[in-house]
N, C-alpha and C positions, 0 to 999 in steps of 0.2 A: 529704594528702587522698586519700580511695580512691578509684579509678575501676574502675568496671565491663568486666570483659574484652569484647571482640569475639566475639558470638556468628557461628557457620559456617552456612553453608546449602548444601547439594548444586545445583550447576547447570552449565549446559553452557555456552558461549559458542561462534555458531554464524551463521555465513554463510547467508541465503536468499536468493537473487536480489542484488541490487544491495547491500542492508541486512545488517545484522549486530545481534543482539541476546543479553541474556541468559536463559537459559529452564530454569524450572524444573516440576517436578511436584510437583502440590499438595500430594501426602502429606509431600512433603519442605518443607514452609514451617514457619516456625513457626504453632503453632495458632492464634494472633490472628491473621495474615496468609490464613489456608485462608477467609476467607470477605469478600466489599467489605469496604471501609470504610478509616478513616482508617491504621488502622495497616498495611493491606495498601499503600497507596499511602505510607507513610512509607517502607517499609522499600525498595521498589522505587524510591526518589527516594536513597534513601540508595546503594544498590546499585550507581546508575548514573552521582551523581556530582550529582545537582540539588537545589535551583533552586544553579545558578552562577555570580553576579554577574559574574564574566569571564567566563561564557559558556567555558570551557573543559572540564570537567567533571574535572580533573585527579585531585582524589579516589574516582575510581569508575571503573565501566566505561566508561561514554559516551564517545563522541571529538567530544561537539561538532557535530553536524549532525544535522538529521532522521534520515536515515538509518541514524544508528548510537547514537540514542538511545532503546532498545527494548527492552520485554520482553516475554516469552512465559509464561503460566501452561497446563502440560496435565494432564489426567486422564483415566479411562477413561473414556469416553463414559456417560452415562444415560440415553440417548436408543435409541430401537430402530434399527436398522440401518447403528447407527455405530459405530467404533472409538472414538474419542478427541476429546475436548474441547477447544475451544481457545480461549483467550482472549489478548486482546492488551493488551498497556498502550504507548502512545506518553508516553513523558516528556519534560515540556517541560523546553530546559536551562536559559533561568533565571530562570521560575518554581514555586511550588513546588503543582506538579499534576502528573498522570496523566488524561490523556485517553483514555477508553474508547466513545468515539460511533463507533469503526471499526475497520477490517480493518485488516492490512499483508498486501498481496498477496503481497510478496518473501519475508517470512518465513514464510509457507504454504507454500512451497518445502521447508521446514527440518522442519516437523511431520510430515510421514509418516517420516523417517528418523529422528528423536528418538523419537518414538513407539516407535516397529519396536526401535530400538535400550536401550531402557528401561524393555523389559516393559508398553509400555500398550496393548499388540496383543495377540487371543489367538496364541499359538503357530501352530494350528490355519489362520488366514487367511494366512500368511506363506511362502512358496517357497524352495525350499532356492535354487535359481535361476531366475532371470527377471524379471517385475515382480509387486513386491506393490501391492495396490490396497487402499488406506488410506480408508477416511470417514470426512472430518471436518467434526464439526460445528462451524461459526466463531459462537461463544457474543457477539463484538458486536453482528452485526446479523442473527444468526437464522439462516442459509447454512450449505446444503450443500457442500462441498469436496473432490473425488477428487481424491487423488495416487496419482502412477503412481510408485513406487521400485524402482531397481532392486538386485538381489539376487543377489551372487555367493559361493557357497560358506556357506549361510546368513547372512551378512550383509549390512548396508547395502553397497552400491557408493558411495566418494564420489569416487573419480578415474575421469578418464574425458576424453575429445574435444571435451565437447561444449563450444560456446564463446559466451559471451556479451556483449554489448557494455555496458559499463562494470566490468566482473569481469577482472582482468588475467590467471588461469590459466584454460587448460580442468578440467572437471569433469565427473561423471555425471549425464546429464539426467535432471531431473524435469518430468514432465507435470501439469500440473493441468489440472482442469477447472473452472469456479465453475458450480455450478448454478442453476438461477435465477435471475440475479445482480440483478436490481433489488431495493432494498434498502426491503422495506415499512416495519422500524421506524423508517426514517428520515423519516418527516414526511411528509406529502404523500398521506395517507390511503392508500399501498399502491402513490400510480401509481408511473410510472417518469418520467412526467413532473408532477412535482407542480403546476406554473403550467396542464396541461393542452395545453402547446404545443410545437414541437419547437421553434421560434427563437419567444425574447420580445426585446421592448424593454427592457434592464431600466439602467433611471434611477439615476448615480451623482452624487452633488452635488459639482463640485469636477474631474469625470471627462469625464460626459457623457452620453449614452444610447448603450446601446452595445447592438449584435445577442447573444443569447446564447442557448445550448443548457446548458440546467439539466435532468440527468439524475442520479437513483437508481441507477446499475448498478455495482456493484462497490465502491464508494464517491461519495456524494454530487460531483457536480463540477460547476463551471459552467465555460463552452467559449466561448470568445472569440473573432474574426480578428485577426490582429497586427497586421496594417495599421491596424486600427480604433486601434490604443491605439501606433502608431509602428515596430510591431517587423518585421520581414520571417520571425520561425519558426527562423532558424538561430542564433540566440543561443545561447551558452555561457553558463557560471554567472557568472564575472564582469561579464559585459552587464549583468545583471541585480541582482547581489547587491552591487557597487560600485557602486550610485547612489541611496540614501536615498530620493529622491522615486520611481523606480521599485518601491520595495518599500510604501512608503507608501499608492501608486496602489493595488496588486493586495491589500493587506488591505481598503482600501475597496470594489474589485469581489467580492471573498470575502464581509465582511460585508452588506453589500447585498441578494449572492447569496443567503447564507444566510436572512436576512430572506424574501424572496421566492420561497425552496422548504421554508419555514415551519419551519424545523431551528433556529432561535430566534424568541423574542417581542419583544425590542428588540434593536436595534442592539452596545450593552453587553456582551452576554452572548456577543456573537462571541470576546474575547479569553480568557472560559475555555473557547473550542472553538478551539483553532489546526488539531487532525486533520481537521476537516471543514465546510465541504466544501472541494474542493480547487478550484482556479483553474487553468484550462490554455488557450494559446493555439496556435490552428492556423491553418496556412498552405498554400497549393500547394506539390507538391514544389520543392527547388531544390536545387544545389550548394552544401558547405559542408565545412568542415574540423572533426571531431569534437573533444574535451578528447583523447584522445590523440593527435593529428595523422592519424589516419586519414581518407582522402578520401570522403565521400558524394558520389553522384551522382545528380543529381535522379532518373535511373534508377532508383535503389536502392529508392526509397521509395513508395510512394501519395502521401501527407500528412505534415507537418513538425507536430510537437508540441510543445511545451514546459509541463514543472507548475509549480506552487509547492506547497510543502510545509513546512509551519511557517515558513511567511514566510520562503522563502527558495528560489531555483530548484532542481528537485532535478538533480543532475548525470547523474541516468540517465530513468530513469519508472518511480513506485511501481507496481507491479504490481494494486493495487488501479485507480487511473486507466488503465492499460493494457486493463481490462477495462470503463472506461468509453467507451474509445475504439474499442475492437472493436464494444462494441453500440452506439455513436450510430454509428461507421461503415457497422453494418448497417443503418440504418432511414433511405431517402431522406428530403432533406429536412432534415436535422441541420445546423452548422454543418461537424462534422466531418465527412461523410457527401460535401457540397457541395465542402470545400477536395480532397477525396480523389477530386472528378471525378464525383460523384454515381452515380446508380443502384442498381442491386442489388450491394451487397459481402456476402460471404460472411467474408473476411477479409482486412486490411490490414497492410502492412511499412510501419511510421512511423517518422519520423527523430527521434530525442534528442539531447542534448548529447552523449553518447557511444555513437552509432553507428543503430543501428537493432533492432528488433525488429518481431518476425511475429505477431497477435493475429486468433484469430478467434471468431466470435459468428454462432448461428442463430435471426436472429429472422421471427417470423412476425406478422401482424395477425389478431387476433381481435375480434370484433362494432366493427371500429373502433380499438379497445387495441393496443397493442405489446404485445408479447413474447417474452421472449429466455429461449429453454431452458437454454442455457448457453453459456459463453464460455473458448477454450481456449488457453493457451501455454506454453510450457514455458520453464523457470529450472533452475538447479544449487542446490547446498546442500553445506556440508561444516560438521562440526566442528571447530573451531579451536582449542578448549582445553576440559576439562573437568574436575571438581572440588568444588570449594566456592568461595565469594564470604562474604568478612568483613565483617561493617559491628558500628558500635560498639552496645553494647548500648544 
């Protein structure tokens, strides 16, 4: 019997913030793949190793967690006063989908240095040293995105001091900024509060009514207090991801959520959206022992955070919810905003599973409205391997 050889594909495999995914430019796809559609999400399922009945992704890139189940699509921008295009596919591992309702904040880390480094940048915009300032435009949910890279001896910088918590080396910092970061295509006619409210009621059967801050910025996310649903903020992954009924709980506060910042029409249609919105629960600062045994001190931090992310705790904070925490922390009033001591915050150091990070957001009130210009933190990026990725014809 003949079988069809394994067709190649040019792509990079590359660390942004927390996550790790694989990323390619579109000129290099095969032509069925250069545009949506099913074969574009075949091939990208095939790439990375999904859907995986054991949940392992053995055959492909994926390692098996949110985190490191990702792809990157870039190209030259077509838009006026931006560099480069960017598109995200989150793959779920075992089902067989590609989720495109969102960002990944971590891996916006990774796109000004891919770009710069593969011709998707004019020459012209690029510093022999210093920082290049990259615009990009994040083609899920419509956003503006500057990175800040740096650039030694015409090229990318990717070592460096700078050091982050859940990343085990230092690396070169990159800056981003999200501009605008409330996410108008995402439902809720443009606000940033789609219910209209900073805290709702919002009714889970089975759960309870629980207080919540449902916010548009960065990526869709509903904001919970841990008390309310048993937890005290300083959980690890396995608090959370060994115990069935605890995972159970938070795709019901997810779908519900989702429901009620109008991002689906039933219930149902929650499990073909696992990327959004996301579920996070905050707490007042406290002491707590980090996934690498590093010591937090309630000192350290404003507010205690915790996400979930593809139904599952993430071990650090997507970057895209990072940036929802900066802006509800900016806007009195929020649950986050409240756990972090309330008032006027400009920007906040939150506690995660592994360690803490520093996010900030300027928002201001217009005719009544919120509004947040932008929201800023910085992350590393490095390339890990580059080449080609085989999958069967």
């Amino acid at each position: 019997m003949a079988h069809a050889p394994q067709i190649k594909v040019p792509a990079t495999y590359m660390r942004g913030g927390t996550s790790k995914g694989v990323f390619f430019r579109l000129q290099d796809m095969p032509p069925a793949t250069q545009v949506p559609g099913a074969a574009r999400d075949a091939l990208l399922m095939r790439v990375i190793g999904s859907p995986d009945p054991y949940g392992k992704q053995t055959d492909g890139m994926g390692a098996a967690t949110s985190s490191t189940s990702k792809t990157v699509i870039l190209a030259k921008s077509t838009r006026p006063d931006h560099d480069v295009d960017y598109l995200f596919g989150q793959v779920s591992i075992d089902k067989p989908f590609v989720d495109w309702s969102g960002n990944c904040g971590n891996l916006s880390a990774a796109v000004g240095p891919f770009s710069i480094s593969n011709g998707l940048v004019d020459p012209s915009r690029i510093p022999q040293n210093g920082l290049a300032t990259i615009r990009i435009w994040q083609a899920n949910i419509g956003k503006t995105i500057i990175s800040h890279v740096q650039m030694t001896d015409g090229a990318v910088q990717e070592t460096g001091d700078f050091e982050l918590d859940g990343v085990t080396f230092p690396a070169a910092e990159v800056q981003l900024e999200f501009m605008d970061p409330a996410a108008e295509e995402e439902g809720g006619g443009g606000a940033m509060f789609p219910t209209g409210n900073l805290v709702d009621d919002l009714v889970v059967p089975g759960v309870g009514t629980l207080k919540a801050t449902m916010i548009n910025a960065g990526i869709p996310t509903v904001f919970i207090n841990a008390e309310a649903i048993g937890y005290k903020g300083t959980e690890l992954q396995d608090d959370i991801n060994s115990d069935p009924k605890a995972l159970e709980m938070f795709e019901k506060i997810r779908a519900h959520g989702a429901l009620r910042m109008g991002l689906i029409t039933q219930l149902e249609e929650a499990s073909k959206r696992q990327h959004t919105p996301k579920v996070a629960f905050v707490a007042k600062p406290a002491d707590y022992v980090a996934s690498s045994g590093k010591k937090i001190a309630a000192s350290d931090t404003n507010v205690l955070v915790r996400a979930m992310s593809m139904g599952k705790l993430h071990h650090a904070m997507m970057g895209t919810a990072a940036v929802a925490i900066g802006t509800a922390a900016a806007i009195p009033g929020t649950l986050v905003n409240l756990a972090a001591g309330g008032g006027s915050l400009d920007a906040v150091r939150f506690g995660h599973p592994s360690g803490t990070l520093r996010v900030g957001a300027q928002a201001t009130q217009v005719d009544g409205e919120w509004q947040v210009t932008k929201a800023i933190m910085s992350r590393s990026a490095r390339v890990l391997m580059e080449g080609w990725v085989r999958v069967p014809g």
